[in-house]
C-alpha positions in Angstrom: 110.4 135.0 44.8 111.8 138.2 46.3 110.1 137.7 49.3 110.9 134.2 49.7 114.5 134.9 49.5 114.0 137.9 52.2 113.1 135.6 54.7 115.7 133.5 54.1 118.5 136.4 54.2 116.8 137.5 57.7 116.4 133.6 59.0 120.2 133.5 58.2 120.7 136.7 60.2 118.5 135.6 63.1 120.7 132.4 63.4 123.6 134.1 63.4 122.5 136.8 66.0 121.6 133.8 68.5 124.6 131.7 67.9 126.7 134.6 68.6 124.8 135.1 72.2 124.7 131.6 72.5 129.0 131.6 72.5 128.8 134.7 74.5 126.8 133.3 77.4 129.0 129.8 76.9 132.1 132.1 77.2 131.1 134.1 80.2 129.8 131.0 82.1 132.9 129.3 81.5 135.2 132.3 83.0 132.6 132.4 86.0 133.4 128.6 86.3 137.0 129.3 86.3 136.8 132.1 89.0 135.4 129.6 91.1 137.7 127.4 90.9 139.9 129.8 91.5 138.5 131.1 94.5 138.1 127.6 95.7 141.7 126.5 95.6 143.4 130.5 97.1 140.5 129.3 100.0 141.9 125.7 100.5 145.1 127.0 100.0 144.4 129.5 103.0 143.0 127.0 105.0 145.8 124.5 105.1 148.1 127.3 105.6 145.5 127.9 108.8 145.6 124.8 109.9 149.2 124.3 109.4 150.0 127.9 111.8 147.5 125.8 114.2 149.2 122.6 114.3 152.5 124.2 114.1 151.3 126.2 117.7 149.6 123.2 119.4 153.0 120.8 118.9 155.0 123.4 119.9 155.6 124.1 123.9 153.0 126.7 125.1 154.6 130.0 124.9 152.0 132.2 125.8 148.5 133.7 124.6 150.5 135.4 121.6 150.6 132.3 120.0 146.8 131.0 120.2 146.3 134.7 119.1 148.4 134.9 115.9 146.9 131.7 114.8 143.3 132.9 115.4 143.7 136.1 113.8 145.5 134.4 110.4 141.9 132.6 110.9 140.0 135.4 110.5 142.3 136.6 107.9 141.4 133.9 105.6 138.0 133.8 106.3 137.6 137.8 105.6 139.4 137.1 102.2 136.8 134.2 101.3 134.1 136.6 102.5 135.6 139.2 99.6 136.3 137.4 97.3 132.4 136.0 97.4 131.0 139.3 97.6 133.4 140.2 94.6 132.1 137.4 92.6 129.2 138.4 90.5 126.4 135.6 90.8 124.0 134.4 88.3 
């Protein structure tokens, strides 16, 4: 009887061991999944402030090089940030 109740002490244990990893992994996937999406929207945010410094430099009357230059480098800007912001994110 003893031994019978053991393994029902250590089943119990074992179940609660993996339902505690279980909300562990469910917990970290779900803050990966929100860095994502957070990632996601500062890059679409940076793109549409991109493409508004383009459009705002092709309506306007050319004023010189400085202008197509400014709108390329806030380009690159972005892009770099995507670019560290991925390699920040750990991947599973």
């Amino acid at each position: 009887m003893a031994g019978a109740v053991q393994v029902f002490k250590d089943s119990m244990v074992e179940t609660d061991r993996l339902r505690a990893e279980q909300e562990a992994e469910q917990k970290r996937q779900l803050d990966r999944a929100k860095r994502i999406e957070t990632s996601v929207a500062n890059f679409e945010k940076s793109v549409g402030q991109v493409l508004g410094v383009v459009a705002s430099s092709e309506a306007a009357p050319p004023r010189s090089i400085d202008a197509s230059s400014s709108a390329v480098d806030a380009m690159e800007f972005a892009f770099a940030r995507v670019r560290r912001r991925r390699s920040e994110t750990p991947s599973t």
